[in-house]
C-alpha positions in Angstrom: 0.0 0.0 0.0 1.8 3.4 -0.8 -0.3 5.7 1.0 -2.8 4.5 3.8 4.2 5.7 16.8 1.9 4.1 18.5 -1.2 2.9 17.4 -4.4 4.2 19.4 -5.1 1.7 21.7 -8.9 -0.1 20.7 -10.8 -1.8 23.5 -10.3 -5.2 22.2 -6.6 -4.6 21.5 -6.1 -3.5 25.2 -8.2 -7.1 26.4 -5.8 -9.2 23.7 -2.9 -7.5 25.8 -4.3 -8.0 29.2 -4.8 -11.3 28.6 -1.3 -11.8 26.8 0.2 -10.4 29.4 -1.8 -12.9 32.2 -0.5 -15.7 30.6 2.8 -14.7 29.9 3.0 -13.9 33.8 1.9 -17.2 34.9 4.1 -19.6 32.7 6.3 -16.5 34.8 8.5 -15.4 32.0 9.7 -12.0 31.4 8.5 -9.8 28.2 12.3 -10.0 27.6 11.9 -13.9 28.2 8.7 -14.2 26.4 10.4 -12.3 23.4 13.4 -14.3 22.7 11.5 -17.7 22.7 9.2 -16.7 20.2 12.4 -14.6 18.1 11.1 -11.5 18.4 11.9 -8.4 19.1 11.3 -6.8 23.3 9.5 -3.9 21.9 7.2 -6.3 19.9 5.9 -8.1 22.9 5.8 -4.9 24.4 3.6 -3.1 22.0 1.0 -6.1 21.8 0.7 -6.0 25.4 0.0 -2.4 25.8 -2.7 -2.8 23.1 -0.2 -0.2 21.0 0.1 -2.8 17.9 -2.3 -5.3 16.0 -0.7 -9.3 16.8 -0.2 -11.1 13.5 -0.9 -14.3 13.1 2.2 -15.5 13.3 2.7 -13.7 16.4 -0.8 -15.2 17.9 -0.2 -19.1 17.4 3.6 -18.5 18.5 2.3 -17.6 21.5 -0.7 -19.1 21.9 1.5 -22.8 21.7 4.5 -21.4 24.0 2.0 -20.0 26.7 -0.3 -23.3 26.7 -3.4 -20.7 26.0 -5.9 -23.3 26.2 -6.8 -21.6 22.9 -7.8 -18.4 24.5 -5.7 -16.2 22.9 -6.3 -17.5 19.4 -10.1 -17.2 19.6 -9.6 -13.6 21.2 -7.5 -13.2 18.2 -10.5 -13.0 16.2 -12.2 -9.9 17.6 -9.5 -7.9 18.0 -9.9 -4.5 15.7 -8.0 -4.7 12.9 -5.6 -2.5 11.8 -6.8 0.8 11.8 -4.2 2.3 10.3 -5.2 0.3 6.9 -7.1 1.7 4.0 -10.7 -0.5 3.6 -9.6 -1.7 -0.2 -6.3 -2.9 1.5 -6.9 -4.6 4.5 -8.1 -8.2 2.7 -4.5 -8.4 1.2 -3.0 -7.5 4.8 -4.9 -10.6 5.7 -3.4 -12.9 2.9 -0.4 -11.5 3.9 0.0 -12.9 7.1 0.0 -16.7 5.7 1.6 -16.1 2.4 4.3 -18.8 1.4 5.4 -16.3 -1.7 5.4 -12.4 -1.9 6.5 -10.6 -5.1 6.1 -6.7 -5.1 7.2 -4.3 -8.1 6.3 -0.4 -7.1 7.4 2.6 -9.6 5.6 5.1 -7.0 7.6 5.0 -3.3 9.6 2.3 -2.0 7.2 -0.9 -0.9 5.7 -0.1 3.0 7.2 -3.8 3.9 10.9 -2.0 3.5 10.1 1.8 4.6 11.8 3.5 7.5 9.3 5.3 9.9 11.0 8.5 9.1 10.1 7.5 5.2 6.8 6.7 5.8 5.9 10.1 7.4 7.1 11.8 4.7 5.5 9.8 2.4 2.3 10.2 4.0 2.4 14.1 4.7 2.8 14.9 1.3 0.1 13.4 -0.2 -3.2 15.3 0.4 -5.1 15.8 2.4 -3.2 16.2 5.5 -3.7 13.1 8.0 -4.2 14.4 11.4 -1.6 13.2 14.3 -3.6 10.4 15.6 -4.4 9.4 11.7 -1.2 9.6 10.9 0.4 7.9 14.1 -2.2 4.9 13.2 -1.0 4.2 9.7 2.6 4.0 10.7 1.8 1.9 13.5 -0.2 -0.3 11.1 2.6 -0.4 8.8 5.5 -1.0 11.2 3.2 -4.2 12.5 3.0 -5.6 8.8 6.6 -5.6 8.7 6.9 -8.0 11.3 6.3 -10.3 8.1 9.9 -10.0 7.2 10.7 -11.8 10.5 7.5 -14.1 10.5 8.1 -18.1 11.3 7.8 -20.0 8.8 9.7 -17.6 6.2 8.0 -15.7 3.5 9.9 -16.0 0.7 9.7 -12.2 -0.6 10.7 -10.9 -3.5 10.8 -6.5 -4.8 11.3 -5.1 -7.5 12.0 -1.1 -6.8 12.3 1.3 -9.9 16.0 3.3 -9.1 13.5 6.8 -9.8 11.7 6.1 -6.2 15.7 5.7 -4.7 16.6 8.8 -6.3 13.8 10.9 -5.6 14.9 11.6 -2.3 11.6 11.8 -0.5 11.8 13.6 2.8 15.1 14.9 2.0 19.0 13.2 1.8 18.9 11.9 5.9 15.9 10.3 5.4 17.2 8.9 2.6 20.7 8.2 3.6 19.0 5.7 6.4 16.5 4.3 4.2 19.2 2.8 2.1 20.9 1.5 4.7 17.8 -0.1 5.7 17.2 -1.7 2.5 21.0 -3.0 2.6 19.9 -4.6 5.9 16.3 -5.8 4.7 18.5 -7.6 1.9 20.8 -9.8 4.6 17.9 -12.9 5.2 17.9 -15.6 2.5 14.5 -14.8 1.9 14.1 -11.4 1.1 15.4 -10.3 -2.4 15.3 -6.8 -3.6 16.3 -6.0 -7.4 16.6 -2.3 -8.7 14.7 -1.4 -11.7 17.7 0.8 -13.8 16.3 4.6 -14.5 17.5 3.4 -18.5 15.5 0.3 -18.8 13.9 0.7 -22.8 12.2 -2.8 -22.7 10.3 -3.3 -19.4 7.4 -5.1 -18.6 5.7 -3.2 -15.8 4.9 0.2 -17.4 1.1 -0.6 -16.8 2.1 0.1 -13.0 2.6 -1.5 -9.6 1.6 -5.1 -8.7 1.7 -7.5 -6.2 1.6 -11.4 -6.1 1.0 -13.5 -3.3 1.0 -17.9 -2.7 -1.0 -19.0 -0.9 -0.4 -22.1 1.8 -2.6 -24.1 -1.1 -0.1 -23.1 -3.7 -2.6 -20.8 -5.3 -0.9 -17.5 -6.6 -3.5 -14.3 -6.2 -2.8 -10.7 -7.6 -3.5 -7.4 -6.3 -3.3 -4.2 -8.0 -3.6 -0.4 -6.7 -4.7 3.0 -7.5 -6.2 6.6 -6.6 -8.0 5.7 -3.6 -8.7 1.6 -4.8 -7.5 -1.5 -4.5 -8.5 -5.0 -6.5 -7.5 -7.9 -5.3 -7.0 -10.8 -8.4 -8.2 -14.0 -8.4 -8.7 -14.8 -12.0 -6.0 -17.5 -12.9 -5.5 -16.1 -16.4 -5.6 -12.3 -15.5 -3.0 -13.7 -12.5 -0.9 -15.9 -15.2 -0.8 -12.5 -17.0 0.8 -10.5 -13.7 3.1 -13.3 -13.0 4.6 -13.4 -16.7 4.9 -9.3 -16.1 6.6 -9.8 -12.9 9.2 -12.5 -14.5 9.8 -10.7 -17.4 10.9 -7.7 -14.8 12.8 -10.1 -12.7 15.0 -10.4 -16.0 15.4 -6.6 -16.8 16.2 -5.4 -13.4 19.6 -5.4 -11.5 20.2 -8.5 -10.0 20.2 -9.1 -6.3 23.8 -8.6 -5.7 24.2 -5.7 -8.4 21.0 -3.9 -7.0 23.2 -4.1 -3.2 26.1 -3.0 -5.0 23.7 0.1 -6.7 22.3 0.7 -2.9 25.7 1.1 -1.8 27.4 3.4 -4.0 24.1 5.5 -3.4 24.3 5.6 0.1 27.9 6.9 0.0 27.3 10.0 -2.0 24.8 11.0 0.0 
């Protein structure tokens, strides 16, 4: 989503945290504790349990297992309010996100939210009109920083972005904001799974001038499509119209930089800035 630090707290998030936070304290483990058996991150845990960020799914049968739940966390799970922060047309996709096996993304408008900085992502969303106001604005990064806990998720996505070298050099929210978002990319590129290929400003054959796209596998091995726009969002199902994305997206695979280039690009970029 290009456009949708704390999240404000919703009644059912605060219960899901209360009661996280009751079970965590009778199996009596730390958040610390809690955090590194499930692999992830103190301020994670944290945030769930001060009903500040929406749990994944991931996150919620991690837990649920390591904590003996007796299934209560899971079903809570269910009724929690979800992400706030997400546009409407989005929000299905967020969904299918959570259990993807496969997820390909080519953007030509800003770099892909799964890889933005907060400091990007602010200035992404405050320059497109209208103005979101502080708690607006607080919510979509919070719902964004929680969907990147996908890049960590157990089992691994296999991801894969394709980023045109225009969004890089655009410079969007000025050369710091820029000079840590490619250092953030060089870091988002260290996993096995996550692969990020530049799209080369000079590119005269390339596939994906009819805009941005997504693809997505589900555990069933079946490959879905979602495209974007001014204030809309379709989600594709139709296996020829998907068969049609996914020879797009391979085609772009072999016009872009490859992987180890497209670190090499990042790199010399980050030092001149």
């Amino acid at each position: 989503m290009a456009n949708s630090s704390a999240l404000e707290p919703s009644d059912s998030l605060r219960a899901f945290g209360a009661a996280l936070k009751t079970f965590r304290e009778r199996a009596l483990l730390t958040q610390e504790q809690l955090a590194e058996r499930l692999n992830y991150s103190h301020a994670s845990v944290a945030s769930v349990e001060q009903g500040r960020r929406m749990p994944t799914v991931a996150f919620v049968e991690r837990v649920e297992d390591e904590l003996e739940a007796f299934g209560v966390l899971r079903a809570m799970a269910r009724h929690v309010g979800r992400q706030r922060g997400l546009a409407v047309w989005f929000r299905e996709w967020a969904q299918l996100e959570e259990v993807a096996v496969s997820l390909c993304t080519y953007e030509c408008r800003v770099v892909p939210g799964l890889l933005q900085t907060e400091a990007y992502t602010r200035a992404v969303m405050l320059n497109v009109p209208p103005p979101p106001t502080q708690e607006q604005l607080e919510q979509r990064i919070a719902a964004r920083r929680a969907r990147q806990d996908l890049l960590c998720r157990e089992p691994p996505i296999a991801f894969s972005f394709i980023v045109e070298e225009s969004v890089l050099l655009r410079h969007t929210g000025g050369e710091q904001v820029t000079h840590d978002l490619l250092g953030h990319l060089l870091t988002c590129t260290e996993p096995w799974n996550v692969e990020l290929q530049v799209m080369p400003l000079r590119q005269p054959h390339h596939a994906g001038t009819d805009g941005p796209m997504q693809l997505l596998e589900t555990p069933e091995r079946q490959w879905l499509g979602y495209a974007e726009g001014q204030k809309t969002g379709q989600l594709v199902s139709d296996r020829e119209a998907v068969s049609v994305m996914q020879m797009r997206y391979a085609k772009m695979r072999s016009q872009a930089l490859s992987p180890a280039d497209s670190v090499e690009l990042l790199q010399r970029m980050r030092g001149a800035l």
